[in-house]
VOPAGU-2260 file (C-alpha; in pm, 1 decimal, decimal comma):
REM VOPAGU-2260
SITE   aa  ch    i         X         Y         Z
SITE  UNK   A    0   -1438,2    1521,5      11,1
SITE  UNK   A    1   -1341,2    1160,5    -109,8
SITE  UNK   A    2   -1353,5     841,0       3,1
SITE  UNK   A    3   -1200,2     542,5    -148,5
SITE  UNK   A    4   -1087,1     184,4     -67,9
SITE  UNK   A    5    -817,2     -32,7    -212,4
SITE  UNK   A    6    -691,7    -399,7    -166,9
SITE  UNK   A    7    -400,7    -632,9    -288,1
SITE  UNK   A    8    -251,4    -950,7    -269,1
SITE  UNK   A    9      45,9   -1111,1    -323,8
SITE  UNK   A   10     241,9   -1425,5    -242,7
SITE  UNK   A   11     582,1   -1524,5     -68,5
SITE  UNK   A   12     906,5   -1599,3    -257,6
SITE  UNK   A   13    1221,4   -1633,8    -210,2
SITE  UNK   A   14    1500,9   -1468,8    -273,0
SITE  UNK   A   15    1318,3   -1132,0    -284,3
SITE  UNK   A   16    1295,6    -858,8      62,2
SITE  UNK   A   17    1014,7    -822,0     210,0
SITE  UNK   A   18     863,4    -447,5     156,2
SITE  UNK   A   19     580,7    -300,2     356,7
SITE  UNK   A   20     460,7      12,3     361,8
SITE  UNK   A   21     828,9     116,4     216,5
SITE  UNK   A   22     986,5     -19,2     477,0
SITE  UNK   A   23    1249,2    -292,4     436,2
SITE  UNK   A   24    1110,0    -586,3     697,8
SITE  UNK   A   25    1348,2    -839,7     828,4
SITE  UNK   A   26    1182,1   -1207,6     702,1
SITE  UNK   A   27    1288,8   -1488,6     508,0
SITE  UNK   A   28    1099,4   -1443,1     173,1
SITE  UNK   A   29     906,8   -1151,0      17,8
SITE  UNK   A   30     663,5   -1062,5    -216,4
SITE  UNK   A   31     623,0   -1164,2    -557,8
SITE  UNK   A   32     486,4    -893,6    -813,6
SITE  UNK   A   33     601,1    -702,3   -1066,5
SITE  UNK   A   34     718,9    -424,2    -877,0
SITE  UNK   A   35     909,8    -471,2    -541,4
SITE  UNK   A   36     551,1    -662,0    -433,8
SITE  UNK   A   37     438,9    -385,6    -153,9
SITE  UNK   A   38     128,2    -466,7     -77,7
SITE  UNK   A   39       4,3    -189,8     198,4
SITE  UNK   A   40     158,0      91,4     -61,4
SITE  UNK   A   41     -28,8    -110,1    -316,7
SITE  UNK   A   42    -425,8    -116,2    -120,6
SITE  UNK   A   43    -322,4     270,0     -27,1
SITE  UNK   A   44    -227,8     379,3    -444,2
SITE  UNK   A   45    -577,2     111,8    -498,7
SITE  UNK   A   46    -744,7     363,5    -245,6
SITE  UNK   A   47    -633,5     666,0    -392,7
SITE  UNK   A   48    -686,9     598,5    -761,8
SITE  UNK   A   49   -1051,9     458,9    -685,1
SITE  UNK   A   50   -1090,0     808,1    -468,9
SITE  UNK   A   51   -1081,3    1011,9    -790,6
SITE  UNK   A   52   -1249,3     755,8    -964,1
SITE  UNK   A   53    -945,7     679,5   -1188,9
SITE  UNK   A   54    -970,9     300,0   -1192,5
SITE  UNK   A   55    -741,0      49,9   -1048,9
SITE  UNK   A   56    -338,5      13,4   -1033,1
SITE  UNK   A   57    -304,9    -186,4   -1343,0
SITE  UNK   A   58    -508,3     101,0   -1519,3
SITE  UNK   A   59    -215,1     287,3   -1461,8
SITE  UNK   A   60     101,9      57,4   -1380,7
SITE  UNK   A   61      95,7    -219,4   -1680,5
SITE  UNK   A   62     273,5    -512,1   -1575,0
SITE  UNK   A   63     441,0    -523,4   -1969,6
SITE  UNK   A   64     526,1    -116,6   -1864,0
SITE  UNK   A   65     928,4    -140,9   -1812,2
SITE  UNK   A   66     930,0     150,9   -1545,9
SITE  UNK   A   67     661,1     -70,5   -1366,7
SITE  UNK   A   68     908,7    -420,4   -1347,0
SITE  UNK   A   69    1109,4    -420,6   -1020,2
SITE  UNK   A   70    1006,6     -67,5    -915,6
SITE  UNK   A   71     994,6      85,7    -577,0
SITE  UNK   A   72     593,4     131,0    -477,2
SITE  UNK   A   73     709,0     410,8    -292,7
SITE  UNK   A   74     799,8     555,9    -604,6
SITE  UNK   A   75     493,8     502,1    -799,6
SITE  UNK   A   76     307,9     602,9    -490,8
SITE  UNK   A   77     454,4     935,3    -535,0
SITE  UNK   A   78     289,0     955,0    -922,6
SITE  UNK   A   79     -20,1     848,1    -801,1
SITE  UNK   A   80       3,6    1114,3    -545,7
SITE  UNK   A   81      89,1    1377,9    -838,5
SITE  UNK   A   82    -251,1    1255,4    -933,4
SITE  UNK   A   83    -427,7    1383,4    -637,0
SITE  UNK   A   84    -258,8    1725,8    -625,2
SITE  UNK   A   85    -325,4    1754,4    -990,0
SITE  UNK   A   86    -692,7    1754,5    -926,0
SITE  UNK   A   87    -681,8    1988,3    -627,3
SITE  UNK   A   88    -714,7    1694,8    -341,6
SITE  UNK   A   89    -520,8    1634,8     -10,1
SITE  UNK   A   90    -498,1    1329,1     212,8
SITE  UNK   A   91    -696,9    1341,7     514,1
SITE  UNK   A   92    -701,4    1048,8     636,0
SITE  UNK   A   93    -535,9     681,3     557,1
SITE  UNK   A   94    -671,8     385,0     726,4
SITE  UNK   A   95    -494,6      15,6     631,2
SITE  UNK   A   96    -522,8    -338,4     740,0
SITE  UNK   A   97    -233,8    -588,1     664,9
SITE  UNK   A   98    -362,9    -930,4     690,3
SITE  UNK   A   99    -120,4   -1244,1     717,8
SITE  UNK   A  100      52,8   -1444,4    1026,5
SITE  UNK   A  101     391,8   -1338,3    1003,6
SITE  UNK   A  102     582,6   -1074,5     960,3
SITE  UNK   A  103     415,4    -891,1    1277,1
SITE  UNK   A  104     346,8    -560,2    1211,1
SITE  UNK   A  105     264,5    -401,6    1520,3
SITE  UNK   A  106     644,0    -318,3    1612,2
SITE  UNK   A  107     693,4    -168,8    1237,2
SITE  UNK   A  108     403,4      89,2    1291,9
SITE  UNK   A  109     582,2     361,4    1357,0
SITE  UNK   A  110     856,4     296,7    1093,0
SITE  UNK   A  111     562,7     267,4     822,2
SITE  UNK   A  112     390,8     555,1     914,7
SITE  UNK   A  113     715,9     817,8     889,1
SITE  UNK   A  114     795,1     627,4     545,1
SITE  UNK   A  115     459,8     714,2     415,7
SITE  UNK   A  116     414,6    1023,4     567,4
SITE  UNK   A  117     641,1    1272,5     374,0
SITE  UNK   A  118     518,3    1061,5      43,6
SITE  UNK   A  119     143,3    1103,6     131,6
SITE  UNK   A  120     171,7    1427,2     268,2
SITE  UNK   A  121     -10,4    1380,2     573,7
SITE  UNK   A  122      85,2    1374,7     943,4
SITE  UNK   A  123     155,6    1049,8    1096,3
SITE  UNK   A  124    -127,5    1004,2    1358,3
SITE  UNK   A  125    -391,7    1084,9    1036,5
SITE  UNK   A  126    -234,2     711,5     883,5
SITE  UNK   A  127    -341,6     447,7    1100,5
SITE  UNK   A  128    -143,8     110,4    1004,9
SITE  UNK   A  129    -320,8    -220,2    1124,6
SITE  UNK   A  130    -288,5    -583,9    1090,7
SITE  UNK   A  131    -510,4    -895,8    1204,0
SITE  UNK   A  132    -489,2   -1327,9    1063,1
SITE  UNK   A  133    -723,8   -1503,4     953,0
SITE  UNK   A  134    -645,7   -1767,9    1226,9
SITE  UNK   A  135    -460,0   -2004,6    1028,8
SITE  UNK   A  136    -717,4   -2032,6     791,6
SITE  UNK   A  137    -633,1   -2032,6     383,0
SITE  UNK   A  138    -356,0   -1922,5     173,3
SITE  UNK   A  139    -289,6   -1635,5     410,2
SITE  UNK   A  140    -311,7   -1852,4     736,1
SITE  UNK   A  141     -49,6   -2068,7     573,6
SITE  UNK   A  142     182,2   -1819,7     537,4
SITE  UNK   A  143     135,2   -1818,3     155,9
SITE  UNK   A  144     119,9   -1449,6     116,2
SITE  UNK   A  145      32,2   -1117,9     255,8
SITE  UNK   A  146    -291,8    -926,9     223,7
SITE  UNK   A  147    -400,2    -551,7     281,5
SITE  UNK   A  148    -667,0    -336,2     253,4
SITE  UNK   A  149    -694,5      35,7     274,2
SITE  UNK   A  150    -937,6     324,7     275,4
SITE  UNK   A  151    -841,1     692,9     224,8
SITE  UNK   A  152   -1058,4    1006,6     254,4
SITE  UNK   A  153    -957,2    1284,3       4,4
SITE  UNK   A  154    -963,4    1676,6      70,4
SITE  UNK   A  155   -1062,4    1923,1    -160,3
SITE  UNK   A  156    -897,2    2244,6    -167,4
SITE  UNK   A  157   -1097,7    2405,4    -479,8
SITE  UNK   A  158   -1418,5    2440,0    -265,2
């Protein structure tokens, strides 16, 4: 068994939709980063890299790497997951906090979860999809940007 934990941060802009956990979410601005900005698939790929002990995302997803600029997380989550496989692991368990004031995330739960599901490979009820503020303080309690974290336990199926 493995445990790891992941984070990421990024701020609002316009003009860009607002991705979590794969999910398009109705709100004025989204994320800025080089790919489509999804945080919560970012903290969970963080998670699952630092798991195998295989460093962090920008180890493996270069922000001057042209397959990286504008891509789906989803879609990089799925390499990262090729990573896991590769070394005879299975997700157990995902466990994720989105921190920010707005979008609310409790009514997108479900929707997350059955995005993430089929790329993670896990059932639904083992990915557990929270969110909390910081009451209105900082950069996040302003609105400025979303936050999430996210620890994943790893199964091996070589023992």
């Amino acid at each position: 068994m493995r445990i790891g934990q992941g984070f990421d941060a990024h701020p609002f802009v316009g003009g860009r939709p607002l991705i979590l956990g794969g999910v398009l979410v109705a709100h004025p601005k989204g994320l800025d980063g080089d790919s489509d900005g999804d945080v919560l698939t970012h903290a969970i790929m963080d998670a699952l890299l630092g798991a195998l002990a295989l460093g962090d995302l920008g180890t493996w997803f270069r922000a001057d790497d042209p397959t990286v600029h504008g891509a789906r997380s989803t879609d990089l989550l799925m390499r990262v997951m090729a990573m896991v496989r590769e070394r005879g692991y299975s997700v157990a368990q995902v466990d994720t906090t989105v921190i920010g004031e707005k979008p609310k995330v409790r009514p997108l739960v479900p929707s997350i979860r059955d995005a993430l599901s089929p790329i993670l490979m896990a059932a639904p009820e083992d990915i557990s999809i929270k969110a909390t503020t910081t009451d209105q303080m900082g950069w996040l309690g302003r609105e400025e940007g979303l936050a999430a974290l996210a620890l994943v336990q790893l199964q091996n199926h070589n023992d």
